[in-house]
BADRENMI-686527 format. One record per residue (C-alpha): residue in three letters; z negated, y, x. Coordinates in steps of 0.1 Angstrom, whole numbers, plus 5000, padded with zeros to 4 digits. Layout:
% BADRENMI-686527
ALAZYX/...
***
This chain:
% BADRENMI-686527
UNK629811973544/UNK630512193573/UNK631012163608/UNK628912293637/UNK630212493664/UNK628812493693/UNK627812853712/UNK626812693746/UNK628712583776/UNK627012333799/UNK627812443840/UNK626312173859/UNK627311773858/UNK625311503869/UNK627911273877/UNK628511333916/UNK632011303915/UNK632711613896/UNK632811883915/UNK633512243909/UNK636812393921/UNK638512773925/UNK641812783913/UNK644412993935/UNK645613303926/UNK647313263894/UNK649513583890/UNK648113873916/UNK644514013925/UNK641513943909/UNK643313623891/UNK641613393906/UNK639013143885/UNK636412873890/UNK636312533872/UNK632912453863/UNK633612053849/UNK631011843830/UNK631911493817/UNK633211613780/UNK634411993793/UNK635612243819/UNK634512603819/UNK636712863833/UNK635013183851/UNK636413453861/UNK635813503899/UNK636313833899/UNK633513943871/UNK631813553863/UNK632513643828/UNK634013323811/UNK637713283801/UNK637712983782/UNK636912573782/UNK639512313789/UNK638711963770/UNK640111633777/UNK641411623737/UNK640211733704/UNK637511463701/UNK635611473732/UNK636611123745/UNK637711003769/UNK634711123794/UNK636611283822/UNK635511133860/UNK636911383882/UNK639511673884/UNK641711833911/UNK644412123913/UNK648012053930/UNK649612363935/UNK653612283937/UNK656912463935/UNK658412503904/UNK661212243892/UNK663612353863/UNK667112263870/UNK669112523878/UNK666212733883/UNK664612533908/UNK667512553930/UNK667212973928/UNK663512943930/UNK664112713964/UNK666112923977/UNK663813233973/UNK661313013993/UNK663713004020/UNK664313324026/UNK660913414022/UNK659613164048/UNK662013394069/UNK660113734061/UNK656713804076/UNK653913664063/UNK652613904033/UNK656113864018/UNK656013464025/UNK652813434005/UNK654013643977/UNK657213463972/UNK655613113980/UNK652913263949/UNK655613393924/UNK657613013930/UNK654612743926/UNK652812633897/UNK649212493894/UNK648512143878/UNK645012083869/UNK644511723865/UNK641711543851/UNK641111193854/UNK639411003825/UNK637310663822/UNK640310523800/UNK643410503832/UNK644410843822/UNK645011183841/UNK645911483821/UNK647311803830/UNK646412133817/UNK648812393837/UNK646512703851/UNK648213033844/UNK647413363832/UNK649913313797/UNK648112943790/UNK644313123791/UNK645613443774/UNK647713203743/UNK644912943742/UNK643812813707/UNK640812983695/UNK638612683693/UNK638212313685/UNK636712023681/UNK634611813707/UNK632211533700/UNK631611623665/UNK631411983670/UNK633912303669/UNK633712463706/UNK634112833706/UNK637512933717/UNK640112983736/UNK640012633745/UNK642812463766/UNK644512093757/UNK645811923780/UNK650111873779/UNK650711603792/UNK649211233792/UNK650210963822/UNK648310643817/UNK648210493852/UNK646410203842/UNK645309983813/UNK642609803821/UNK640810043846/UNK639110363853/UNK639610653875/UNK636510723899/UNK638411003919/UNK641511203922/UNK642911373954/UNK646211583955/UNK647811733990/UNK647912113986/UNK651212263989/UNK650512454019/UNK650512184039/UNK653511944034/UNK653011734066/UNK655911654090/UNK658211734058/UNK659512104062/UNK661912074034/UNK661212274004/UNK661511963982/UNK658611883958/UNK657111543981/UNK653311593965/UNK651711343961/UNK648211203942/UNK646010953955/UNK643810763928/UNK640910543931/UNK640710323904/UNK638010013895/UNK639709803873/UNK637409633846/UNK637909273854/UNK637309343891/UNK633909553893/UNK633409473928/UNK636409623940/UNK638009963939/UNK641610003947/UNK643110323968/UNK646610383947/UNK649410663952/UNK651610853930/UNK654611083940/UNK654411393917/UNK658411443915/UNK658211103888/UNK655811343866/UNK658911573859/UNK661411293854/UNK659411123826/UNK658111433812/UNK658011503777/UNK659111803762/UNK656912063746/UNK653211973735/UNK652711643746/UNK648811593735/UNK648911273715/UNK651711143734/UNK651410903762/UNK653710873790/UNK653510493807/UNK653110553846/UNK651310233856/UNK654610073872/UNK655010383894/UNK652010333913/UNK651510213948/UNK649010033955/UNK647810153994/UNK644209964000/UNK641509763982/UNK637909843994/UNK634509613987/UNK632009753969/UNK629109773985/UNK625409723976/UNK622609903991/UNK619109923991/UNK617410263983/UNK614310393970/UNK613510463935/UNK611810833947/UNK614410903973/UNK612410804004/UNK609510724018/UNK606010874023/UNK606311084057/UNK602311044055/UNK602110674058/UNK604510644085/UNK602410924105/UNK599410664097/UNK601410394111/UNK602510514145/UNK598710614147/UNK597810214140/UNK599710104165/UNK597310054193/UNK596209744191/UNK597809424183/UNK595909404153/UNK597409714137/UNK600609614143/UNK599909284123/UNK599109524093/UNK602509604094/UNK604109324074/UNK602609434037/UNK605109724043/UNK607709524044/UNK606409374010/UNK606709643997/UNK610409734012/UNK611309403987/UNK610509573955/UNK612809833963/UNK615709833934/UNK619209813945/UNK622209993932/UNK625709983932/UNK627410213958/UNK630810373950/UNK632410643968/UNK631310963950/UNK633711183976/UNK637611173982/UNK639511464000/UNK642611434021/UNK644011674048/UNK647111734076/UNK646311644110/UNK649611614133/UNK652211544106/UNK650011214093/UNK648111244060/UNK644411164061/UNK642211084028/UNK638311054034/UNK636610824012/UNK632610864014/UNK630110643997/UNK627010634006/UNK626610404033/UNK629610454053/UNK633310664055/UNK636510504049/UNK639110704064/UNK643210594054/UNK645610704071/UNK648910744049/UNK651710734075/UNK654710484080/UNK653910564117/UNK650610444117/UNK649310044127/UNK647509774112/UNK644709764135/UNK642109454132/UNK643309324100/UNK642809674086/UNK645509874066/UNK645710214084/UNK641810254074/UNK639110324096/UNK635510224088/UNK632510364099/UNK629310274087/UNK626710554091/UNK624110444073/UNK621010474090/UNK618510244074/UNK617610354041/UNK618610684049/UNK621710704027/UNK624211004028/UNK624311213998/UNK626411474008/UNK630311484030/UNK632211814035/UNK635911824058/UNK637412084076/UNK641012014094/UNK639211874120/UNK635711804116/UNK633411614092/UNK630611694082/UNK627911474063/UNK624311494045/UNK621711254044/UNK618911154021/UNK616211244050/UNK617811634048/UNK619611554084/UNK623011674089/UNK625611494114/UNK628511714124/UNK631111434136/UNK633411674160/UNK636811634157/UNK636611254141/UNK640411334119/UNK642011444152/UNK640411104169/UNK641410894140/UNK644811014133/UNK645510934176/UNK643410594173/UNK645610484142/UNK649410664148/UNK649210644190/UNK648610864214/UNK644710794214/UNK643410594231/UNK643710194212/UNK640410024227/UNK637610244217/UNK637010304180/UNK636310664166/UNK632610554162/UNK632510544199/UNK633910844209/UNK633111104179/UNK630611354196/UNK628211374168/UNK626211674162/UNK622611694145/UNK621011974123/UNK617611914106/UNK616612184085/UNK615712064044/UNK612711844037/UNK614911684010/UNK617811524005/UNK620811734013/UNK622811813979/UNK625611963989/UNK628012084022/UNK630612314022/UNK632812464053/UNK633912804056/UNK637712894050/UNK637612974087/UNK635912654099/UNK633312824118/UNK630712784096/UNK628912544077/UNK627012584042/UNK624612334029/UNK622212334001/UNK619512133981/UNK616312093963/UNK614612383983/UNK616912633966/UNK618012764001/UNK621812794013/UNK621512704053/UNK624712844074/UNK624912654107/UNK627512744134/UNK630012494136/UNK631612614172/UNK628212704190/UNK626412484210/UNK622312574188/UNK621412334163/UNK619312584147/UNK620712794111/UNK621913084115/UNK620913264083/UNK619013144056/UNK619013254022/UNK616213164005/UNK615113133962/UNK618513183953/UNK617813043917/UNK614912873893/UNK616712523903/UNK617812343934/UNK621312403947/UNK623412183932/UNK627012253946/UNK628712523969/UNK631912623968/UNK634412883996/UNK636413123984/UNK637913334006/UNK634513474028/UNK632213433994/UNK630513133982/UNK630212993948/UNK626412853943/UNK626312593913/UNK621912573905/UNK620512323887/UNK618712613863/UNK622712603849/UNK623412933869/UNK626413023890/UNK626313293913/UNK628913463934/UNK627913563973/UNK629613763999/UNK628913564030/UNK629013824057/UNK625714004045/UNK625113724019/UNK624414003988/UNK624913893951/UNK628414013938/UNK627113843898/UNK625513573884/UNK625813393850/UNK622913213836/UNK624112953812/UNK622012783791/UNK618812683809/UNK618212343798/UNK618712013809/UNK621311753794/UNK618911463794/UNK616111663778/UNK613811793810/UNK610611823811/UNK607511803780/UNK608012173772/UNK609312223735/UNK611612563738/UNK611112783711/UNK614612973695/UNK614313343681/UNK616913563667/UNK616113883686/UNK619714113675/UNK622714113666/UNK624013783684/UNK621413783711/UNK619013493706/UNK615313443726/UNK614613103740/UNK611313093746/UNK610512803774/UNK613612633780/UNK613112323797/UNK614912413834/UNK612712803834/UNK609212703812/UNK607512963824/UNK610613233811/UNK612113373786/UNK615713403780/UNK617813633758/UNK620913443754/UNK624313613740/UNK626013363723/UNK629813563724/UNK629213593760/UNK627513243761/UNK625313363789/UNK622113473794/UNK622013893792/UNK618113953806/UNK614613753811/UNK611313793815/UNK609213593838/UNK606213513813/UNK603713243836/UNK603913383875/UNK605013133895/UNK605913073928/UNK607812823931/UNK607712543960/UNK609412203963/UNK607411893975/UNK605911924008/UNK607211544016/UNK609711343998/UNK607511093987/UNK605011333964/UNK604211423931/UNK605811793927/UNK603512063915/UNK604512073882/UNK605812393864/UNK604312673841/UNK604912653808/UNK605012873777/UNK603012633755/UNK603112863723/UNK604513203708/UNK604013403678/UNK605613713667/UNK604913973638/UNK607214003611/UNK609314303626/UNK609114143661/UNK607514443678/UNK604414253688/UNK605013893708/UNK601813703719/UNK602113393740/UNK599913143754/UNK600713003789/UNK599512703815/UNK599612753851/UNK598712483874/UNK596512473906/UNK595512243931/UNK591612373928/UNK591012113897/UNK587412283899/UNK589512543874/UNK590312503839/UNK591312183826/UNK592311903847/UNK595211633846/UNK596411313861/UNK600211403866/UNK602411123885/UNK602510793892/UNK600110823923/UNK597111003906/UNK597811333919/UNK595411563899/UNK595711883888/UNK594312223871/UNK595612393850/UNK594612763838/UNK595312883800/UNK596113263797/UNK596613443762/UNK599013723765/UNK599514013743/UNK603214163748/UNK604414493725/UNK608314563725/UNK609514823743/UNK610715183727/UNK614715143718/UNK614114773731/UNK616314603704/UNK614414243704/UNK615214253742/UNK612214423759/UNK608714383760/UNK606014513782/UNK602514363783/UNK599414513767/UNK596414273774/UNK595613953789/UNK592813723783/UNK592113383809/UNK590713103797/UNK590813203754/UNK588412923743/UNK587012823779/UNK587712733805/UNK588212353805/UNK589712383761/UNK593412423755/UNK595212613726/UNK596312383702/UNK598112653675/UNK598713013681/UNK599613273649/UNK600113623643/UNK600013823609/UNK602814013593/UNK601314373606/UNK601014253643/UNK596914363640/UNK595913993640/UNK596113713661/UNK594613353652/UNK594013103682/UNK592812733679/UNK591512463697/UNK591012103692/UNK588912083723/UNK586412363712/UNK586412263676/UNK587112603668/UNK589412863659/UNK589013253670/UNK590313593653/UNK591613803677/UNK591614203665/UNK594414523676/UNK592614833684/UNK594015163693/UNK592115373720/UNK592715673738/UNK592115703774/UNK588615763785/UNK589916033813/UNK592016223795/UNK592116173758/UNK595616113751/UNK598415833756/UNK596615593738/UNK596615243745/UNK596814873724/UNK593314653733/UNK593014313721/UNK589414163716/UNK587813853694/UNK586813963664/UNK585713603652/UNK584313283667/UNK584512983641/UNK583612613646/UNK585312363624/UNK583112253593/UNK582311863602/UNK584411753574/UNK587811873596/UNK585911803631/UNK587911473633/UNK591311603624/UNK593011763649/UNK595312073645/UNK599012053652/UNK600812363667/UNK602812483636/UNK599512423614/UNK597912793613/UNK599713083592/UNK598213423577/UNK599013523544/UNK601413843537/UNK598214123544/UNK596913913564/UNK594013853543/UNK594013503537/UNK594213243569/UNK595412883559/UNK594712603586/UNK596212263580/UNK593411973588/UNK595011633586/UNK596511603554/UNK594411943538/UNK594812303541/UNK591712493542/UNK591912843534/UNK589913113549/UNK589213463540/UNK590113633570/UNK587513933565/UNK584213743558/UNK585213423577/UNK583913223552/UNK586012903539/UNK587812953501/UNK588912653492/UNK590812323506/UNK594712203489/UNK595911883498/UNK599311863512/UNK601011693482/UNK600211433459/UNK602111163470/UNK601610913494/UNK602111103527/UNK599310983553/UNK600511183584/UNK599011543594/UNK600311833589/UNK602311973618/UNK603612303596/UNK602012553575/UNK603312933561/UNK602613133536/UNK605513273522/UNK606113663520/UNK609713713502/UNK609113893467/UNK610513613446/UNK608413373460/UNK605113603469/UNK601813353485/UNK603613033482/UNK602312783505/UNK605012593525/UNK603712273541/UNK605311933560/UNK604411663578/UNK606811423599/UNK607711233566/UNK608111513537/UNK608111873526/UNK605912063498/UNK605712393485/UNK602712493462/UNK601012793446/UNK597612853466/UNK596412963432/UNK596612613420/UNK597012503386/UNK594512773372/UNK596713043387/UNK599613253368/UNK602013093387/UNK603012773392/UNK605812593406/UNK606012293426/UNK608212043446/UNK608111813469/UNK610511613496/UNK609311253510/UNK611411103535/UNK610310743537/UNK610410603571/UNK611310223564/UNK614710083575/UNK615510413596/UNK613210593618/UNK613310943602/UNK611511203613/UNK611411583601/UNK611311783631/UNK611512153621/UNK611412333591/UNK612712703587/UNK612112943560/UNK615313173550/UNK614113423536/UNK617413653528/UNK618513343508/UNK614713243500/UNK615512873506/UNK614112663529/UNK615912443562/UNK614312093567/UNK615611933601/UNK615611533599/UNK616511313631/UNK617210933630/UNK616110763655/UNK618210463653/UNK621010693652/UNK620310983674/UNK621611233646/UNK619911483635/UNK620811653598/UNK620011953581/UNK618812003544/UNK619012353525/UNK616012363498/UNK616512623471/UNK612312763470/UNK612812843431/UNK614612583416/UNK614112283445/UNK617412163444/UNK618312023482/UNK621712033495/UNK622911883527/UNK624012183548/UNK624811923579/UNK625011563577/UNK625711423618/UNK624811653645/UNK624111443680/UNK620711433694/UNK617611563679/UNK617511923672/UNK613712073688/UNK614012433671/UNK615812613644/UNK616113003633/UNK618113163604/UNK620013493612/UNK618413803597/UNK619314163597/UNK615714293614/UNK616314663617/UNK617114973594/UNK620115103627/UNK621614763626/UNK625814833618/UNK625614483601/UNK627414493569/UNK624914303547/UNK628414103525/UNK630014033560/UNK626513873575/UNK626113623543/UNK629113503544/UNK631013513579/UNK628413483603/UNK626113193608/UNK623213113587/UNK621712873610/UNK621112813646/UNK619812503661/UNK619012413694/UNK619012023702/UNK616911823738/UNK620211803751/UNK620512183758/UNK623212253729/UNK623012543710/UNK625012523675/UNK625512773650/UNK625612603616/UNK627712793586/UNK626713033562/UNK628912983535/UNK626612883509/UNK629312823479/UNK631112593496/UNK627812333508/UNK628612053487/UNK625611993462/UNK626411633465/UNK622611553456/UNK620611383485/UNK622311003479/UNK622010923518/UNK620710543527/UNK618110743556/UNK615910883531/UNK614710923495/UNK614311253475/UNK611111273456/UNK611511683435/UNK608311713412/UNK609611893378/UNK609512293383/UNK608212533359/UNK611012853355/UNK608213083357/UNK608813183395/UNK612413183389/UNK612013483364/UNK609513683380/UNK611213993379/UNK611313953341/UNK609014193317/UNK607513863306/UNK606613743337/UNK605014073346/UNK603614083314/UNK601613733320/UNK600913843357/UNK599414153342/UNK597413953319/UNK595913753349/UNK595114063365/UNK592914213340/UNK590913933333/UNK590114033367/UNK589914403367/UNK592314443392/UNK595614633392/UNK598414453407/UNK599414693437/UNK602914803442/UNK604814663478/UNK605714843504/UNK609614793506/UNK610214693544/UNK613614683559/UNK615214343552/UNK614114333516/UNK616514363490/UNK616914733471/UNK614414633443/UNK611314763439/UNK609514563414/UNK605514533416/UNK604514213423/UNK600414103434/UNK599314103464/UNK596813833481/UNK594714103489/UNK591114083503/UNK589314143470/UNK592013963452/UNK591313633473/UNK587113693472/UNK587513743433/UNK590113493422/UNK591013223448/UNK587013123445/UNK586513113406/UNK590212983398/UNK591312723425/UNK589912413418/UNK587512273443/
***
């Protein structure tokens, strides 16, 4: 059994108290990086080119789930050393200042410290030698991450029966009323313990203990005891509050409501609104924000939540005011507009709110830090004297606020996909720039870095912008799909070249098409497939227009023609089909458009163009249920379920009617079929329609039959069942299989079981059968994608277990039917698979290396993980299929297909053929076949009028 490794890197979190961070220069120019954390995993990117480094993990087997991370830069402490190294300091603080902030660069180290849902924090140290000497990969949640990945050294367990929510650590730069060189850094911790969940305590830890109790060299499975060496500074109440399940409330109705008010009797009406108000649900409210900050030798740290700021004031110096201890409350919630967003400079603080308002509290650190340590003025509380400032530019809630380095500007982001900059020193309350559709998603997270801005998207893109003139320096598109599955759209995954793959419709861009590089783990070009312009919700309260989507593709065999069917939606539902979409029975239309794409010249996989488009393919209120193209790229087969019909669409070269030359692809129907009445109640599914090799022979899977057509008279051949066992569910996948050793085979499966047949049937010169049942019973086991490799002419069945949420993966040998489990756990359900083929004649592949070093299969699961599963066929262990989830159910094979190549097999072949008066006809030998070149039949046009109608049986 082998282990998958996983060849994507998630960039965005949905936990709200990880945040991304920028590392400081580790070891000159260009060395700085930025921490992109999700709840298993940190990826490092390089600032300077976005490329990534490498992926720092918790420990080797993905638990604990890490809450939060910070970076505590901090002079370096070796003994001897440390008194040298202080003593550089010195001298440097006496230099001017480009010499003070190389010395102060060449003595500190950087600590990044992650704190995890068991009491832990662990420390990975960020330098240039730990990301260059990183292991090449490992293991996380059941999967081998692509390397270098980083481990953390050290372990501190800081408590035993809690959790860490947040960490905090006071830069270097500022070491308060302190100007000693000594090391007093310190990390402030809030922790819920998990006997206490309506309380979460505000603890400190001085960093100079870490060295003491340090242990020495790798320290990953060791755990150093630190619980005693907290201090414990403040306890704070959890809160509950009240919001609504869609964000806010209808803008509309309120508008209605001030209109109602003039009369007495309208204002009566008011009170089933407040009915209403008591079905909202209620939610726990932690804060999701910590920082801390200098201000007049006092330490500061800001706690936000989302109904008010708790701000602690870490200073011997300071009083215990109202019962309080050194902590100033300030409840800003305004109703049932929440905040969702808090930013700090030095001074100010800055806060978001559910309604997209933004309140600029001037100066509120200064006024705390004199209201709590003296010289303020004792009487009044902040609350009452902070000059508050209001900005109202986003219709949604406000995701994300950032300050520039130079605190005179101030960044904010959200839903709409637009970073706002508002002036922070001028009196307007207007933006001063806006940057609009800076990415397929919302805005997620900003980041300052020295005058640029780090843009986190919720498409899983990061993007690099010079704030002065606000131009693009690079972007890296990750992975474009969402953790918890996304939308209805089913991507589709293509091996394009080399170790470029096509997603086709992932679920965060369903109208695109990616091409993702799995080395670079990035996505290297797109193509914007269904036009789109995208808009967010007009009010808070609406159904969103919902997105284009790629709802089939089909390629030819070489790949160098692509046709795809797409769904656009409009708000005139007097076009194409319409749909209730929403909870509040918002309607809308949608528009079907066929597209006919050819590859561009020297494209490599990568580059298509369009040729022809066709609106509305089987009318305009029908959808396309299955889409197929043949081997050649001359044929394309469309079908719908609402037309009860099924259309041939034919390639045609034509020059141009001006000049005569550069001549042109069209595309137009050759065929029009309506489902015979016997079919007319059993619908198609989308993987259900195949040609055969020449594209003579179209096989269309009705329920639990395939019917089989000859593509050139349209008239119906004959109808095989799917298997003879007692499978009742419909067919959802159907080829006809085009590798020499296993010539017109028909491939077939349902949800519950796997069968290959001869379309020749039993009267036919060849005949070998088998069949897989899965039995649903005790576990919910579904088959969910089934892959033909045709290098290894075997065939990949992918099972998921519901119960479970595993999904395995079963190799099928197509001559022999012996199964092997390739994978046997794999988390979450895995929505497409492709095996990795050598396409082209200029490929550099060498054929050896490809079988056995590089991956044979690629899956991609709902969760947005792409894996690479291994190719090393000798070593699967043939360990028979003895798994509790399902039973095997092989029919007895005949060895006739396993010897074709044989004289005698020919010989009997031949002898078919002349009862027939037909010559077998010799193959074409394409690229990716193997050096043979043995003659083999053909399901040719004459060959499928002639023998498929005397010969199958009916």
């Amino acid at each position: 059994m082998t282990i998958p490794l996983q060849v994507s890197s998630q960039l965005i979190s949905d936990k709200s108290t990880l945040r991304p961070l920028t590392t400081p220069e580790l070891g000159g120019v260009g060395s700085r990086f930025i921490l992109l954390p999700t709840t298993r995993s940190i990826t490092v990117l390089s600032e300077h080119s976005g490329q990534r480094v490498a992926i720092i993990l918790a420990n080797d087997s993905g638990l604990p789930i890490i809450q939060c991370m910070t970076i505590l830069s901090r002079p370096i402490q070796s003994g001897a050393a440390a008194s040298a190294v202080n003593e550089a300091i010195k001298t440097s603080m006496q230099q001017p200042r480009k010499n003070a902030m190389n010395g102060n660069a060449a003595a500190t180290e950087n600590w990044l410290l992650l704190g995890c849902s068991d009491g832990t924090i662990r420390r990975v140290t960020l330098s240039l030698e730990s990301l260059k000497v990183s292991s090449t990969s490992a293991t996380c949640s059941g999967l081998k991450v692509a390397g270098p990945c980083l481990l953390p050294e050290q372990i501190y367990k800081v408590a035993n029966d809690a959790k860490i929510l947040l960490l905090s650590a006071v830069p270097l730069s500022a070491t308060g009323r302190n100007n000693s060189t000594n090391d007093d850094s310190s990390i402030h911790i809030l922790m819920q313990r998990k006997d206490d969940v309506k309380r979460v305590q505000l603890c400190k830890l001085a960093v100079s203990l870490l060295d003491h109790l340090a242990v020495d060299g790798n320290a990953t499975d060791q755990v150093i005891d630190m619980a005693e060496s907290l201090v414990c500074l403040d306890e704070f109440e959890r809160l509950v509050e009240t919001v609504a399940p869609d964000d806010s409330t209808d803008r509309k109705s309120h508008k209605k409501d001030k209109k109602s008010k003039k009369s007495k009797k309208s204002k009566k009406e008011k009170k089933p609104r407040q009915d209403v108000a008591l079905e909202i649900v209620s939610r726990d409210v932690v804060p999701f924000v910590m920082a801390a900050a200098h201000v007049s030798e006092s330490l500061l740290i800001v706690l936000a939540s989302r109904t008010c700021l708790h701000i602690y004031c870490d200073d011997p110096r300071a009083a215990i005011i109202d019962g309080q201890t050194k902590c100033v409350d300030m409840d800003l919630n305004k109703g049932r507009n929440s905040m969702t967003a808090m930013a700090m400079s030095s001074t100010h603080v800055a806060v978001g709110y559910r309604s997209g308002e933004i309140h600029l509290l001037d100066s509120l650190l200064v006024l705390t830090q004199k209201y709590l340590v003296g010289g303020g003025d004792k009487t009044h509380h902040p609350s009452q004297t902070v000059l508050t400032r209001k900005f109202h530019w986003h219709a949604h809630p406000v995701a994300c606020l950032e300050f520039s380095n130079s605190n005179n500007f101030l960044l904010s982001g959200g839903e709409e996909s637009v970073m706002v900059t508002w002036q922070v020193a001028g009196g307007t309350d207007r933006p001063t720039q806006v940057l609009p559709r800076v990415a397929l998603g919302g805005i997620h997270n900003i980041v300052e870095t020295n005058g640029r801005a780090v843009l986190v998207c919720t498409d899983n893109s990061v993007q690099l912008l010079q704030l002065v003139d606000q131009s693009c320096i690079w972007r890296h598109q990750g992975l474009a799909m969402a953790p918890n599955g996304g939308p209805l759209s089913r991507p589709f995954l293509r091996h394009a070249s080399m170790d470029v793959f096509q997603i086709v419709g992932p679920s965060l861009a369903p109208g695109y098409m990616h091409w993702y590089d799995i080395r670079q783990q990035q996505v290297v070009k797109s193509l914007e497939v269904a036009l789109f312009n995208r808009i967010s919700r007009a009010e808070p309260g609406e159904t969103p227009m919902p997105s284009p989507m790629i709802t089939h593709t089909a390629y030819s065999k070489t790949g160098d023609v692509m046709v795809t069917c797409e769904r656009v939606p409009t708000e005139n539902t007097a076009i194409g089909y319409v749909e209730t979409v929403g909870g509040d029975g918002f309607t809308v239309g949608f528009v079907t458009t066929l597209r006919f794409w050819s590859e561009n010249a020297n494209g490599n996989g990568q580059s298509y163009e369009l040729s022809a488009a066709m609106a509305f393919p089987h009318g305009t209120i029908n959808r396309v249920s299955s889409l197929c193209v043949s081997n050649d790229g001359k044929f394309v087969c469309t079908l719908s379920n609402d037309e009860n019909a099924f259309r041939i669409w034919h390639q045609a070269m034509s020059d141009d009617e001006m000049t005569g030359t550069n001549p042109r692809v069209e595309w137009a129907c050759q065929y029009r079929v309506t489902t015979p009445a016997g079919y007319a109640n059993s619908p198609v599914n989308m993987h259900a329609v195949a040609f055969s090799s020449d594209a003579s022979v179209i096989a269309i899977g009705y329920g639990r039959n395939i019917a089989l057509w000859d593509r050139e008279e349209m008239t119906l051949l004959t109808s095989v069942p799917h298997c003879a066992g007692d499978d009742q569910h419909s067919i959802e996948f159907v080829k006809i299989l085009d590798a020499k050793a296993s010539l017109d085979m028909l491939l077939t499966a349902t949800s519950s079981s796997v069968s290959l047949q001869s379309v020749f049937g039993s009267n036919g010169p060849v005949r070998s059968e088998w069949m897989y049942s899965f039995q649903k019973s005790s576990n919910a086991l579904e088959v969910t994608n089934v892959e033909y490799i045709r290098a290894h002419n075997m065939v990949a069945v992918c099972m998921f277990d519901e119960n479970q949420r595993r999904s395995r993966v079963l190799l099928i040998d197509v001559v022999t039917g012996e199964g092997s489990v390739l994978v046997n756990d794999i988390n979450g359900k895995i929505i497409s698979i492709v095996a990795k083929e050598q396409r082209r004649s200029g490929s550099s592949w060498n054929k050896s290396a490809a079988m056995q070093n590089t991956p044979l299969l690629f899956g991609l699961t709902v969760g947005g993980v792409l894996v690479a599963l291994n190719s090393e066929l000798d070593g699967i262990e043939h360990a028979g299929l003895i798994a509790d989830s399902y039973t095997p159910n092989t029919a007895p094979t005949m060895p006739l297909l396993a010897t074709f190549r044989d004289r005698a097999v020919k010989r009997t072949a031949s002898v078919a053929l002349d009862m027939l008066s037909i010559k077998p006809s010799k193959r074409v030998k394409s690229v990716a076949e193997d050096d043979e070149s043995d003659e083999a039949t053909l399901l040719s046009t004459s060959y499928a009028r002639s023998f498929l109608a005397r010969h199958l049986q009916r």
